[in-house]
Each structure stands twice: as C-alpha cells, then as structure tokens.
PDB file of N, CA, C and O in Angstrom:
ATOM      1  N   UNK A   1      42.900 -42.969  77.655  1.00  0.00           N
ATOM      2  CA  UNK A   1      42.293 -43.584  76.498  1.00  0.00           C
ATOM      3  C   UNK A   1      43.345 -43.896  75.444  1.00  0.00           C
ATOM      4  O   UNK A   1      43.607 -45.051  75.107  1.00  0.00           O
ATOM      5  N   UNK A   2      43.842 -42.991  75.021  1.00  0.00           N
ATOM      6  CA  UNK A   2      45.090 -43.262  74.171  1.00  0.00           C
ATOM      7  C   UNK A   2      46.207 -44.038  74.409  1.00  0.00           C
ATOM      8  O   UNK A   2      46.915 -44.390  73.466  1.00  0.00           O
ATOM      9  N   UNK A   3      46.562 -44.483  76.024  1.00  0.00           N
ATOM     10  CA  UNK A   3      47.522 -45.588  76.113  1.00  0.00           C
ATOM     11  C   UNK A   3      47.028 -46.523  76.259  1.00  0.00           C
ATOM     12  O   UNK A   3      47.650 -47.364  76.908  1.00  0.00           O
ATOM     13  N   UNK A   4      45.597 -46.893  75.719  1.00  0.00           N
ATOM     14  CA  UNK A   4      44.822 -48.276  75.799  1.00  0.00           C
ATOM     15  C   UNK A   4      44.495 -48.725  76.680  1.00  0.00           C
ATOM     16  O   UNK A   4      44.225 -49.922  76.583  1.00  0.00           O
ATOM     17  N   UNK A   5      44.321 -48.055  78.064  1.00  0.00           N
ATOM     18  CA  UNK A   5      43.722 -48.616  79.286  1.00  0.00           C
ATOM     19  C   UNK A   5      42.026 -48.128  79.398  1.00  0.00           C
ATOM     20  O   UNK A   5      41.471 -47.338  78.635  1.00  0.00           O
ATOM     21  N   UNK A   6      41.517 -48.708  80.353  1.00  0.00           N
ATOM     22  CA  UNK A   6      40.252 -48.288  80.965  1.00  0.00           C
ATOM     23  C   UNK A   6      40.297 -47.269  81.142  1.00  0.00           C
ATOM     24  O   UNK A   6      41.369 -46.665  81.111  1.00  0.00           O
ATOM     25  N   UNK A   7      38.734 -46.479  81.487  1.00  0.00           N
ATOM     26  CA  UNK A   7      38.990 -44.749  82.086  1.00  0.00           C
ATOM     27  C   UNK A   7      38.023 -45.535  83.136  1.00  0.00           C
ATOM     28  O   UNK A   7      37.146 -46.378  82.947  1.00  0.00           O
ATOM     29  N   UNK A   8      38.658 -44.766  84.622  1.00  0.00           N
ATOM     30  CA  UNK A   8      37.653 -44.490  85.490  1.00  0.00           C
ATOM     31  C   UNK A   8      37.404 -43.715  85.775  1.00  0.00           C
ATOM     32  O   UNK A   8      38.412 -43.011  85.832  1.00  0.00           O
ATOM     33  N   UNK A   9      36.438 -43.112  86.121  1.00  0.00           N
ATOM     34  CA  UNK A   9      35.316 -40.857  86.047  1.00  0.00           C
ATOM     35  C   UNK A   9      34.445 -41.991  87.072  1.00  0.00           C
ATOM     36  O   UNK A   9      33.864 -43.063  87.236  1.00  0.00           O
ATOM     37  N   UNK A  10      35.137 -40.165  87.773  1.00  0.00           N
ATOM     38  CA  UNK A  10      33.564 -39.564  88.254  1.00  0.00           C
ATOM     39  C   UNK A  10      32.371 -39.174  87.391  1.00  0.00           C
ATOM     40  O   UNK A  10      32.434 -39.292  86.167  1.00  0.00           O
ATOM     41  N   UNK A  11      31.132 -38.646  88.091  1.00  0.00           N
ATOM     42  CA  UNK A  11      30.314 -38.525  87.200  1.00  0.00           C
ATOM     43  C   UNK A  11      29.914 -36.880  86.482  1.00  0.00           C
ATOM     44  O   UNK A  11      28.916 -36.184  86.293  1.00  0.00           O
ATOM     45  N   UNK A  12      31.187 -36.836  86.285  1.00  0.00           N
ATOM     46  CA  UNK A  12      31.735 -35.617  85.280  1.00  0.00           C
ATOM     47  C   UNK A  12      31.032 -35.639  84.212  1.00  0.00           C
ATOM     48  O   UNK A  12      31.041 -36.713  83.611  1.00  0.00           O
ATOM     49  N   UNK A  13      30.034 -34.271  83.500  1.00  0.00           N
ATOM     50  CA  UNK A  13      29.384 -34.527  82.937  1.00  0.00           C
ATOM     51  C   UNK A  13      29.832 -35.132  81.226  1.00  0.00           C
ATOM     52  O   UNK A  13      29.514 -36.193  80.688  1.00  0.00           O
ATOM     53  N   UNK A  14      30.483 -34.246  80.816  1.00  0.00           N
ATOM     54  CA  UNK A  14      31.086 -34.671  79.566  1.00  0.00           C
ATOM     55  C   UNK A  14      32.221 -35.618  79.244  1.00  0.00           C
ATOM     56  O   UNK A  14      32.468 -36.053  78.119  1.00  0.00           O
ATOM     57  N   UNK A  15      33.147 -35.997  80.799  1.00  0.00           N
ATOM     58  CA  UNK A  15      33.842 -37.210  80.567  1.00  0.00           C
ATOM     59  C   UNK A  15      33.169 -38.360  80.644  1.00  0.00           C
ATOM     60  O   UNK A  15      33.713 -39.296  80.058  1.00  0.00           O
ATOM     61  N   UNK A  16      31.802 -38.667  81.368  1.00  0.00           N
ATOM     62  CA  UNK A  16      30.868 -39.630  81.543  1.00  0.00           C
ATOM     63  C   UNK A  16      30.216 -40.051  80.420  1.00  0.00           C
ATOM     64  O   UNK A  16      30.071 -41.217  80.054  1.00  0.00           O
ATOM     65  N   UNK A  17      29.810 -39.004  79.860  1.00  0.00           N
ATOM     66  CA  UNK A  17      29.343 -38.582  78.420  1.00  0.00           C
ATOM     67  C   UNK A  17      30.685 -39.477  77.098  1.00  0.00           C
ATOM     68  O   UNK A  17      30.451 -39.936  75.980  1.00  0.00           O
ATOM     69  N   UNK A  18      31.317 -39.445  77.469  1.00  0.00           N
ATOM     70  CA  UNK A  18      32.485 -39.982  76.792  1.00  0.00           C
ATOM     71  C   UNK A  18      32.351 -41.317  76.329  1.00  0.00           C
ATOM     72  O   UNK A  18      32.104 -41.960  75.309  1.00  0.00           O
ATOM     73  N   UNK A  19      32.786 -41.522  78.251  1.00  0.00           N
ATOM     74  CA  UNK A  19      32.764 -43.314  78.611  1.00  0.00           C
ATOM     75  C   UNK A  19      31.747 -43.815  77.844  1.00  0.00           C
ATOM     76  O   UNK A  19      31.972 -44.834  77.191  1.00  0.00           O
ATOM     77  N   UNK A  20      30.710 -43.312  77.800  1.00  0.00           N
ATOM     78  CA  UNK A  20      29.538 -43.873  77.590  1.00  0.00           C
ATOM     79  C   UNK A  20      28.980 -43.936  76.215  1.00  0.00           C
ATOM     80  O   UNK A  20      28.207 -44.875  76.025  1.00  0.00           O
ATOM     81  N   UNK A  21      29.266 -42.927  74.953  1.00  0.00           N
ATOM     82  CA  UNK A  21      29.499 -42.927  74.174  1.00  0.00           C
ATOM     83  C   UNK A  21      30.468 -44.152  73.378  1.00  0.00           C
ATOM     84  O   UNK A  21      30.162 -44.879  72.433  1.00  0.00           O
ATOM     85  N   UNK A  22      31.732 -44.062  74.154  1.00  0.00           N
ATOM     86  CA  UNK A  22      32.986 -45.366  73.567  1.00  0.00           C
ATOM     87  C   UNK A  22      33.079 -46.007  74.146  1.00  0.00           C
ATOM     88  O   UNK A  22      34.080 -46.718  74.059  1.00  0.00           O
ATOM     89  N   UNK A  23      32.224 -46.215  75.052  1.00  0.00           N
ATOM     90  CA  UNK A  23      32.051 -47.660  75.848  1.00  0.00           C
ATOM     91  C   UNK A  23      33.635 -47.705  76.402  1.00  0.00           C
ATOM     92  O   UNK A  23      34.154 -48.804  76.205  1.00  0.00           O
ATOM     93  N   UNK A  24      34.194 -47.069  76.826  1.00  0.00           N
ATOM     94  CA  UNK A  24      36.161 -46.884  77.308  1.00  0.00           C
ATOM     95  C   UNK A  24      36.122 -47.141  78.873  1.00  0.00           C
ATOM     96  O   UNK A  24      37.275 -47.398  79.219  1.00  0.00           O
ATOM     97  N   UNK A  25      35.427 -47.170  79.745  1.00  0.00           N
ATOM     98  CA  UNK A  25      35.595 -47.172  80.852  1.00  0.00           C
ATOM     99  C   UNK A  25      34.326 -47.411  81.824  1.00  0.00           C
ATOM    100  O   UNK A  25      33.292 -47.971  81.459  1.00  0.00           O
ATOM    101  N   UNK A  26      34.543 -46.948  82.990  1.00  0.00           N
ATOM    102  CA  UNK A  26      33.315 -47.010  83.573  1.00  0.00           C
ATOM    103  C   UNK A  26      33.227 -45.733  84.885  1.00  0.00           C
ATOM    104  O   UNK A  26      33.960 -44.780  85.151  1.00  0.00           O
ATOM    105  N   UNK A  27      32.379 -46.091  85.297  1.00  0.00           N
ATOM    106  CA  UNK A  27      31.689 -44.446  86.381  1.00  0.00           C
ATOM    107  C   UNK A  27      31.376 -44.725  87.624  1.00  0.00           C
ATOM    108  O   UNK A  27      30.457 -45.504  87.878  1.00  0.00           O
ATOM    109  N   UNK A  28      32.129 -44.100  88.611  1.00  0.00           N
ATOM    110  CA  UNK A  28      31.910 -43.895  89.792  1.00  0.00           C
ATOM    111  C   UNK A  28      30.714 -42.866  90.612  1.00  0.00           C
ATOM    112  O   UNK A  28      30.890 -41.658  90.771  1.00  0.00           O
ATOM    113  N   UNK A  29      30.011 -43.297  90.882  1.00  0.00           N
ATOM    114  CA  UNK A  29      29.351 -42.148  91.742  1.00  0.00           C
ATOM    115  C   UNK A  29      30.376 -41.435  93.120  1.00  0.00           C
ATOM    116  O   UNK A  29      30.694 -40.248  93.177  1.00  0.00           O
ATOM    117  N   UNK A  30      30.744 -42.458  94.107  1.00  0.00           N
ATOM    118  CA  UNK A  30      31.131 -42.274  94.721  1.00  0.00           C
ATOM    119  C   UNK A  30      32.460 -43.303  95.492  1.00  0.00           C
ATOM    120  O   UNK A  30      32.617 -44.418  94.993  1.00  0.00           O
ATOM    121  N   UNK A  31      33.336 -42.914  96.634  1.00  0.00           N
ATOM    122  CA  UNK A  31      34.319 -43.752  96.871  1.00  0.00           C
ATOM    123  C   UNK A  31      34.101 -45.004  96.421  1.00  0.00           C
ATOM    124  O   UNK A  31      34.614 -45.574  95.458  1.00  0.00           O
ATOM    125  N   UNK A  32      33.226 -45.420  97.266  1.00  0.00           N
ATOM    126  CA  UNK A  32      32.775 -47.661  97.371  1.00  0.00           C
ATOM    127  C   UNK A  32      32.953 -47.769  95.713  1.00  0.00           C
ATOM    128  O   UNK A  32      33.921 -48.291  95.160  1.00  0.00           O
ATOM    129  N   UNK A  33      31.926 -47.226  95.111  1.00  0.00           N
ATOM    130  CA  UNK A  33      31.910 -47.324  93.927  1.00  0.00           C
ATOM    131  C   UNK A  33      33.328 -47.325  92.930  1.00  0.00           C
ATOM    132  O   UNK A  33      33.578 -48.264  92.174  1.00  0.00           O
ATOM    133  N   UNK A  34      33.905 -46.524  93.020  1.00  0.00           N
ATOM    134  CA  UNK A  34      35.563 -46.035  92.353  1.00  0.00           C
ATOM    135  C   UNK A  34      35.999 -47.431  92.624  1.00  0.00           C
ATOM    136  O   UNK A  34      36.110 -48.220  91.686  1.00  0.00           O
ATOM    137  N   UNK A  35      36.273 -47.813  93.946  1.00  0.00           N
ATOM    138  CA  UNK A  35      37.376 -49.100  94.289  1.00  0.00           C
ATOM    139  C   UNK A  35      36.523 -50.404  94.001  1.00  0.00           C
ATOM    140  O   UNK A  35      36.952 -51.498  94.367  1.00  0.00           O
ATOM    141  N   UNK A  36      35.294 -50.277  93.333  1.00  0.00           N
ATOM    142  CA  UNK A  36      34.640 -51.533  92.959  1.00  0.00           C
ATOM    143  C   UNK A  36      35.078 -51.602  91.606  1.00  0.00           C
ATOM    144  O   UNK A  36      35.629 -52.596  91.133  1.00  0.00           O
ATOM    145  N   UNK A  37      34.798 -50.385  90.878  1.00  0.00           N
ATOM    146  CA  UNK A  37      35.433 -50.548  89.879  1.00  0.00           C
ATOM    147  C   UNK A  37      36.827 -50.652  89.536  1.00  0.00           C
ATOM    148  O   UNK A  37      36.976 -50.882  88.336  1.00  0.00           O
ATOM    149  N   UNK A  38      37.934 -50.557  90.212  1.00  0.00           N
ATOM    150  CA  UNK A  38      39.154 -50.993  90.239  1.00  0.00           C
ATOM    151  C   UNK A  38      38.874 -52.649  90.547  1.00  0.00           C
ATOM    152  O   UNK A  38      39.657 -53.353  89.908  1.00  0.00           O
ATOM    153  N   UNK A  39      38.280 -53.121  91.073  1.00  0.00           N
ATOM    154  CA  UNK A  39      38.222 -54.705  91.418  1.00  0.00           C
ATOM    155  C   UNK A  39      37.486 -55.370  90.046  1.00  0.00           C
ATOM    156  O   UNK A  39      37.778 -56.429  89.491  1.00  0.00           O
ATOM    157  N   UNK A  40      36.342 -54.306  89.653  1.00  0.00           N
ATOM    158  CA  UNK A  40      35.889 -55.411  88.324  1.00  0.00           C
ATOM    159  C   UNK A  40      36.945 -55.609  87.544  1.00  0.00           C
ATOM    160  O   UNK A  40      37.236 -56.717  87.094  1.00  0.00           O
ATOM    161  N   UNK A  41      37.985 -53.919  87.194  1.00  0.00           N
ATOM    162  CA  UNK A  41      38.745 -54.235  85.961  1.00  0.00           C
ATOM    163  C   UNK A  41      39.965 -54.925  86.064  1.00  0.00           C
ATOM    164  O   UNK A  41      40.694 -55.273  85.135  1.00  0.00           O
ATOM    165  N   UNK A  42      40.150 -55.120  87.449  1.00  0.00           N
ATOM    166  CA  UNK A  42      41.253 -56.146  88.439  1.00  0.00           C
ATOM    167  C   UNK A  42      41.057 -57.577  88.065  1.00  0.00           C
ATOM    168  O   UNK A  42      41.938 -58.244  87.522  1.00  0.00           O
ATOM    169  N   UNK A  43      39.873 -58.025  88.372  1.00  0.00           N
ATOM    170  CA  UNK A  43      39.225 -59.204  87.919  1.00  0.00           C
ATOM    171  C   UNK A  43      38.743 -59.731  86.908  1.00  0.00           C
ATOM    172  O   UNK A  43      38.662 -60.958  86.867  1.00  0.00           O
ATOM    173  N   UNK A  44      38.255 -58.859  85.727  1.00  0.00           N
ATOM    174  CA  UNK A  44      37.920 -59.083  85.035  1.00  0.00           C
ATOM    175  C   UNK A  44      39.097 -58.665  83.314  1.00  0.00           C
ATOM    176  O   UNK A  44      38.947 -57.748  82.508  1.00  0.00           O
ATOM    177  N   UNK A  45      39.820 -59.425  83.331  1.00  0.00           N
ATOM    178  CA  UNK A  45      40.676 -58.849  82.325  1.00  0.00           C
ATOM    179  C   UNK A  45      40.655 -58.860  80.758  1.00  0.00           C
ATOM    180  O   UNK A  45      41.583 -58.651  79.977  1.00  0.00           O
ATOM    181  N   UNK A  46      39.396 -59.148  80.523  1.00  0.00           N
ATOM    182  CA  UNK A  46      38.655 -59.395  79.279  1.00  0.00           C
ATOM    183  C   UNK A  46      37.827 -57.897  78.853  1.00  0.00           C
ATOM    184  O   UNK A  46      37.779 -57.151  77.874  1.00  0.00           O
ATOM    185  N   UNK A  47      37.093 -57.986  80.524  1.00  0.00           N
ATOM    186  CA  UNK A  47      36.527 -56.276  80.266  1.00  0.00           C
ATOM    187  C   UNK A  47      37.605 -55.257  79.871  1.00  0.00           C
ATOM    188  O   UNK A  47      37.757 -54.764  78.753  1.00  0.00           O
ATOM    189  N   UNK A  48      38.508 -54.965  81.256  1.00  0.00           N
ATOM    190  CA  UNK A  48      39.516 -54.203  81.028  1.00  0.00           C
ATOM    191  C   UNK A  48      40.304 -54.040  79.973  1.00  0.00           C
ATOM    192  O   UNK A  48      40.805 -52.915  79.957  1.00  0.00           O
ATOM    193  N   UNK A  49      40.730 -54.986  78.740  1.00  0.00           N
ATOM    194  CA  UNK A  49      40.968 -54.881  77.490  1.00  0.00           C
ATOM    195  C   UNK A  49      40.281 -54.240  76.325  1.00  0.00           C
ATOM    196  O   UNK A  49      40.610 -53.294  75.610  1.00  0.00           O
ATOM    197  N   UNK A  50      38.835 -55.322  76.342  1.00  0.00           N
ATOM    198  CA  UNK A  50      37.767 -54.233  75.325  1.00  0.00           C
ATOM    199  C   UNK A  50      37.668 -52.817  76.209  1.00  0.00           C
ATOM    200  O   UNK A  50      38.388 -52.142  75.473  1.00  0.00           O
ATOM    201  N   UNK A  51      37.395 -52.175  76.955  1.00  0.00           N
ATOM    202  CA  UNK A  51      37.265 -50.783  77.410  1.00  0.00           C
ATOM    203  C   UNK A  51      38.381 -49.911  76.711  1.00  0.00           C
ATOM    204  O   UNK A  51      38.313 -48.854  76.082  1.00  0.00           O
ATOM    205  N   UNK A  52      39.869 -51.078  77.187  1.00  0.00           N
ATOM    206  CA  UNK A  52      41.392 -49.989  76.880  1.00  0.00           C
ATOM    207  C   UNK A  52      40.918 -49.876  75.750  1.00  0.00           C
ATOM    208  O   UNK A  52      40.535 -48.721  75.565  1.00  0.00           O
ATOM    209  N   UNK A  53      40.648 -50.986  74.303  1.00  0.00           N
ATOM    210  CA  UNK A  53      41.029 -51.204  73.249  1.00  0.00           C
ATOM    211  C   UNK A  53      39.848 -50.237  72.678  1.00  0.00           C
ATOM    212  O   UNK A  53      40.102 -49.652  71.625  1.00  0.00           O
ATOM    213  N   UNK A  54      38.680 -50.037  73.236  1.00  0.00           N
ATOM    214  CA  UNK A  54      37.614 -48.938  72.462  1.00  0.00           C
ATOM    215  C   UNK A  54      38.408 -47.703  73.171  1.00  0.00           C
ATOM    216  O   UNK A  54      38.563 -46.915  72.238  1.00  0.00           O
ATOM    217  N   UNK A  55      38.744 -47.369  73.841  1.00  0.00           N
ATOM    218  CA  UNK A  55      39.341 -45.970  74.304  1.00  0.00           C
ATOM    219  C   UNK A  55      40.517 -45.684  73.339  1.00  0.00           C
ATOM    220  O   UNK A  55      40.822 -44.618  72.804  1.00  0.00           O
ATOM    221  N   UNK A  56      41.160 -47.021  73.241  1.00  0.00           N
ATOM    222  CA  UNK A  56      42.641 -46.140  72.022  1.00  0.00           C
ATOM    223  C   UNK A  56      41.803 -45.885  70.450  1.00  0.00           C
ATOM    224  O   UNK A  56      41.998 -45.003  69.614  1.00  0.00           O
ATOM    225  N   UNK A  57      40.753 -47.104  70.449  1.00  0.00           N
ATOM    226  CA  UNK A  57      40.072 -46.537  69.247  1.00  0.00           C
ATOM    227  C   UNK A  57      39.580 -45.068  68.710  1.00  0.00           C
ATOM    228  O   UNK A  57      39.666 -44.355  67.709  1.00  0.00           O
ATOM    229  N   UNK A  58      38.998 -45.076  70.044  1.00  0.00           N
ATOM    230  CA  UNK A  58      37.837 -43.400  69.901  1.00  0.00           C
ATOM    231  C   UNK A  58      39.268 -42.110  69.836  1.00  0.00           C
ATOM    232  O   UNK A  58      39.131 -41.053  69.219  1.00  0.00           O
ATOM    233  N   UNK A  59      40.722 -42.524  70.678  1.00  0.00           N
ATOM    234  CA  UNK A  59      41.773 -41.700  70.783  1.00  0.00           C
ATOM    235  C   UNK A  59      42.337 -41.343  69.061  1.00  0.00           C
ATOM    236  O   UNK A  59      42.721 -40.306  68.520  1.00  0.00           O
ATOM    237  N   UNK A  60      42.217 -42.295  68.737  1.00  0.00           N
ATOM    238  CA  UNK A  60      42.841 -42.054  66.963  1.00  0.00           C
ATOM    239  C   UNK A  60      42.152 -41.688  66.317  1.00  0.00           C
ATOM    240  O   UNK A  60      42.259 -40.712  65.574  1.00  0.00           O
ATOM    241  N   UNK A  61      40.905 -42.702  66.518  1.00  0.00           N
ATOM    242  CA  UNK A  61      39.901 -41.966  65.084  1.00  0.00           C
ATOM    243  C   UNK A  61      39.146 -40.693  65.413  1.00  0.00           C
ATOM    244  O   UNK A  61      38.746 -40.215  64.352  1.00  0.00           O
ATOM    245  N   UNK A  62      38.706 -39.780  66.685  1.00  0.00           N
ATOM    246  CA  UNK A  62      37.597 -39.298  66.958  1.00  0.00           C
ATOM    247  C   UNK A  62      38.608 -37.730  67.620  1.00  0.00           C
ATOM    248  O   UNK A  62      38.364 -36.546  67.389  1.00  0.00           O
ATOM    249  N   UNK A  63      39.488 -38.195  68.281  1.00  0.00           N
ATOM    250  CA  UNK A  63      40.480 -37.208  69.336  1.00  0.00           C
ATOM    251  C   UNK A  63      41.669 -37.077  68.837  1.00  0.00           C
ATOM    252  O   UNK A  63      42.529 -36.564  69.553  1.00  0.00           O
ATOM    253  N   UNK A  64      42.058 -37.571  67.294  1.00  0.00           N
ATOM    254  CA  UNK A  64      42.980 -37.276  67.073  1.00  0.00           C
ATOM    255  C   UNK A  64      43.268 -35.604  66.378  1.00  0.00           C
ATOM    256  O   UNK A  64      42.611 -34.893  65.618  1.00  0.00           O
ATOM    257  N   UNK A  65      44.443 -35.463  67.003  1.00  0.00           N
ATOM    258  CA  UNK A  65      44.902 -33.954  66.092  1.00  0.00           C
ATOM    259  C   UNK A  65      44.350 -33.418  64.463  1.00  0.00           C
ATOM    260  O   UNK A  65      43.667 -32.518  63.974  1.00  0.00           O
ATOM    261  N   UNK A  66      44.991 -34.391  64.108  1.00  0.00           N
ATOM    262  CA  UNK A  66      45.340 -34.433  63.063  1.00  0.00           C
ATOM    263  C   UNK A  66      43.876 -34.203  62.264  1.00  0.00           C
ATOM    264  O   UNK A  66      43.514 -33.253  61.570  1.00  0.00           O
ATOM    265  N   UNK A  67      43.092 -35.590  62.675  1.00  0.00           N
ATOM    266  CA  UNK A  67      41.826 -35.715  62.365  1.00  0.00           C
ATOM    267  C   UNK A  67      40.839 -34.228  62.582  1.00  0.00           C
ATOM    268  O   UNK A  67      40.207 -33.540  61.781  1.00  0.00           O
ATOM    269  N   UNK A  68      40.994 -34.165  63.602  1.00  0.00           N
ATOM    270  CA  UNK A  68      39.938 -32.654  64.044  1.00  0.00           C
ATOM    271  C   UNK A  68      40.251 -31.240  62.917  1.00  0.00           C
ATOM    272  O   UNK A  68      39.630 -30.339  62.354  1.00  0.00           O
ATOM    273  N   UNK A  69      41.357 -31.662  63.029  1.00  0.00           N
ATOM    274  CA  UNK A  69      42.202 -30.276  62.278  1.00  0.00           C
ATOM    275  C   UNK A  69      42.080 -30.582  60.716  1.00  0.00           C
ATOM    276  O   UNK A  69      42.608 -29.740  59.990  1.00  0.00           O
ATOM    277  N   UNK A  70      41.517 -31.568  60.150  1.00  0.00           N
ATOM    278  CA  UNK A  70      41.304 -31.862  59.032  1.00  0.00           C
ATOM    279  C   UNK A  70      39.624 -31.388  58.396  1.00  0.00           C
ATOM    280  O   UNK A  70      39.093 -30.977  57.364  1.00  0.00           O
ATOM    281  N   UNK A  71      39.287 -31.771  59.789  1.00  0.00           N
ATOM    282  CA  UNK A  71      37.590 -31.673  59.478  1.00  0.00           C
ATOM    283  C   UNK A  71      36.961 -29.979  59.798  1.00  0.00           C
ATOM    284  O   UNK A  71      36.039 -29.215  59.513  1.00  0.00           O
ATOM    285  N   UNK A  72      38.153 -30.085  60.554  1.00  0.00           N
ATOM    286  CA  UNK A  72      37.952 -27.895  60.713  1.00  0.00           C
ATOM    287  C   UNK A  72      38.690 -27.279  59.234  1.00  0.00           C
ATOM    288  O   UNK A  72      38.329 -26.173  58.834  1.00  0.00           O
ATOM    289  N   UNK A  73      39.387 -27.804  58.722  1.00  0.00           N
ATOM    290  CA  UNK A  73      39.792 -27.134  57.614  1.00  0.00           C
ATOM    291  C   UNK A  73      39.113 -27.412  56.129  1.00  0.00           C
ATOM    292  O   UNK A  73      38.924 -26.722  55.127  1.00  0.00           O
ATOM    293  N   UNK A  74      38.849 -28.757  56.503  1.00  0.00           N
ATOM    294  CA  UNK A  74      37.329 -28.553  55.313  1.00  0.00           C
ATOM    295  C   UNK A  74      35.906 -27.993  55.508  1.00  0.00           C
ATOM    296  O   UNK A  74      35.033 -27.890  54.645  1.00  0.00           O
ATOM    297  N   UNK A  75      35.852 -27.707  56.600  1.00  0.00           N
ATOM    298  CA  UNK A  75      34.637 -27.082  56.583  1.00  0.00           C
ATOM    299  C   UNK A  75      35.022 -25.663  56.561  1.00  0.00           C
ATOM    300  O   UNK A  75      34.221 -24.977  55.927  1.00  0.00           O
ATOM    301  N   UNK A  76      36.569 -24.665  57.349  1.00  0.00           N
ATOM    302  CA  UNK A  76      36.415 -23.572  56.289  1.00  0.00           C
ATOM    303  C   UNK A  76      36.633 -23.507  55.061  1.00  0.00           C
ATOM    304  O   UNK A  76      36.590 -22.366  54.602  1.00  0.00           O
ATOM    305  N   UNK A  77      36.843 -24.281  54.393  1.00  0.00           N
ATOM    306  CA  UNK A  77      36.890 -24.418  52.779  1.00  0.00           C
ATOM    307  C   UNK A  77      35.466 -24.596  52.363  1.00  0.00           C
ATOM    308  O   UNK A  77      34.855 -24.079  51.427  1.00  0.00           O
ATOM    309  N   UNK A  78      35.222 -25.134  52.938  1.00  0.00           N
ATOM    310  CA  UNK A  78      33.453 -25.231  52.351  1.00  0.00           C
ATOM    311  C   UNK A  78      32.743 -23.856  52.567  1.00  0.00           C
ATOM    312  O   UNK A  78      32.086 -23.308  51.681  1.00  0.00           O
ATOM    313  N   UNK A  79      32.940 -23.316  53.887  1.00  0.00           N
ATOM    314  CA  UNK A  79      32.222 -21.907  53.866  1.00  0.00           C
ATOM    315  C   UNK A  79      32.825 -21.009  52.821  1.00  0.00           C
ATOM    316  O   UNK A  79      32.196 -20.287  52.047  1.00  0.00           O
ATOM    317  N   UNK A  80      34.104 -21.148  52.901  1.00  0.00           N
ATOM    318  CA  UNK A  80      34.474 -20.035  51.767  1.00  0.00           C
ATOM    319  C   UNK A  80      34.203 -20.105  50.594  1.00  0.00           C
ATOM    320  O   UNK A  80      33.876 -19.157  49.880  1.00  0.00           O
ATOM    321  N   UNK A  81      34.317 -21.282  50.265  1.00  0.00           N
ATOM    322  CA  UNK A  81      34.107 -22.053  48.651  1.00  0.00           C
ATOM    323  C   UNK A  81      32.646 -21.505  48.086  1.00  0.00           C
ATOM    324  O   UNK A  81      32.379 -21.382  46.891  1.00  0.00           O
ATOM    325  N   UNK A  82      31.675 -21.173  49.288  1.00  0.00           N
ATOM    326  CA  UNK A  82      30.439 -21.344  49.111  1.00  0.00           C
ATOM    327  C   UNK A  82      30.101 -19.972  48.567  1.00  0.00           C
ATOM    328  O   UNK A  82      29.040 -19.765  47.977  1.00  0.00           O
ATOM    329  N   UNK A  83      31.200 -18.849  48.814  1.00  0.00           N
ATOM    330  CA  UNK A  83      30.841 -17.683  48.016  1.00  0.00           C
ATOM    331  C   UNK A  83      29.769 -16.687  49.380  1.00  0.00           C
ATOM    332  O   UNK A  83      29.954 -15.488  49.588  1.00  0.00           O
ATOM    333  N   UNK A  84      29.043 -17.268  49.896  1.00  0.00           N
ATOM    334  CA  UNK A  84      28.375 -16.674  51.184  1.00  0.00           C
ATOM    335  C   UNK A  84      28.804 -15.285  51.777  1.00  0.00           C
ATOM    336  O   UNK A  84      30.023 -15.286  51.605  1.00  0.00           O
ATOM    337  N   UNK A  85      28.522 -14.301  52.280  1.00  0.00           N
ATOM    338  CA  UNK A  85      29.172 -13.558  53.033  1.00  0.00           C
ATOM    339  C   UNK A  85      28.360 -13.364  54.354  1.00  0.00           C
ATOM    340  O   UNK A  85      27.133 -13.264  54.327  1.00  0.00           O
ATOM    341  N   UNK A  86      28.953 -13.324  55.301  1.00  0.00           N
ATOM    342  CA  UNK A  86      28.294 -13.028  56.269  1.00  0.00           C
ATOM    343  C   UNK A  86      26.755 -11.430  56.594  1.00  0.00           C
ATOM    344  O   UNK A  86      26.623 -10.303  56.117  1.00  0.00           O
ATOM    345  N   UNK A  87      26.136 -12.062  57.376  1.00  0.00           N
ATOM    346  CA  UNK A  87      25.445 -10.901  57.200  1.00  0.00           C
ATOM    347  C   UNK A  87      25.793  -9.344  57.559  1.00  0.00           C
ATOM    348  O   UNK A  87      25.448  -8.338  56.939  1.00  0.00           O
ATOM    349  N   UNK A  88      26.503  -9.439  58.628  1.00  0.00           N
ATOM    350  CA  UNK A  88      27.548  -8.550  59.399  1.00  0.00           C
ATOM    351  C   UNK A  88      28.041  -7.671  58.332  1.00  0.00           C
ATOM    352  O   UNK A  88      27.786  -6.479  58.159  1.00  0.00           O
ATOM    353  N   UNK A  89      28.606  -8.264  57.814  1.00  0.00           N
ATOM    354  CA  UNK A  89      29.617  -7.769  56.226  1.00  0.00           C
ATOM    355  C   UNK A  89      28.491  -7.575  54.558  1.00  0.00           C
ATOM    356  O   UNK A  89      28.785  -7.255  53.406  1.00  0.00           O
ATOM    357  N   UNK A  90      27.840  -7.766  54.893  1.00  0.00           N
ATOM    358  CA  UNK A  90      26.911  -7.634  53.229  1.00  0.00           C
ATOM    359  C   UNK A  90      26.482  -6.254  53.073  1.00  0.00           C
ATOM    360  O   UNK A  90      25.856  -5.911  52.070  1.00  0.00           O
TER     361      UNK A  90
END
C-alpha cells in the first residue's frame, strides 16, 4: 500500500477488511481467481493506479506512525487531563 501499488489478499479477514474499506486492491478466493486478478490489474492500468493511489493514501493518512502515535497520545492526555481515576485505584 505504501509503495502505491495494488494489494492482492486472500480472503484474510482483516486484510480484506482493508481492501475494502480503501478500496486499495482486490480479493482472491482462490488460485483462478488470484491470476485473474493479476490480468485485470495487467490490463487494466487505470484501475491499477486508482487502487495503488488509494492504498498510498490510506498508508499516510490512516497507517501512518506518526499519525497513530499522535492520536494515542492525545487520548492519554485526555484521560489524564480528565482528573478520573480508575476504579481499581479509588
């Protein structure tokens, strides 16, 4: 996803879940299937672009480091900020 190509999956639950979400690729059930989809994105080089180009998208904005680690550190700032204590501890 991040070097801007297509994904091709099996029907892995949460990488399928992915594809399908960022529209990045497409899904094989089985062999026939896999090498059909190597021929659409063979043939079709319009698809194979929008797929790469939503996969590097979802890679920066959604899977990036940086990003995740931003949104985990404001939300422990928010729990703490909030004064709360756990029940465990009260």
């Amino acid at each position: 996803m991040a070097a801007g190509k297509p994904v091709i999956s099996t029907k892995l639950k949460e990488v399928s879940k992915i594809i399908k979400i960022f529209n990045c690729g497409l899904i094989a059930n089985n062999w026939d299937e896999f090498k059909e989809c190597i021929r659409t994105l063979y043939y079709n080089r319009n698809l194979a672009m929008e797929l790469g180009r939503n996969g590097r998208q979802a890679a920066e904005n959604t899977f990036n480091y940086e990003v995740i680690a931003k949104e985990f550190l404001n939300k422990l700032i928010k729990i703490l900020e909030s004064g709360e204590k756990s029940e465990k501890y009260r």
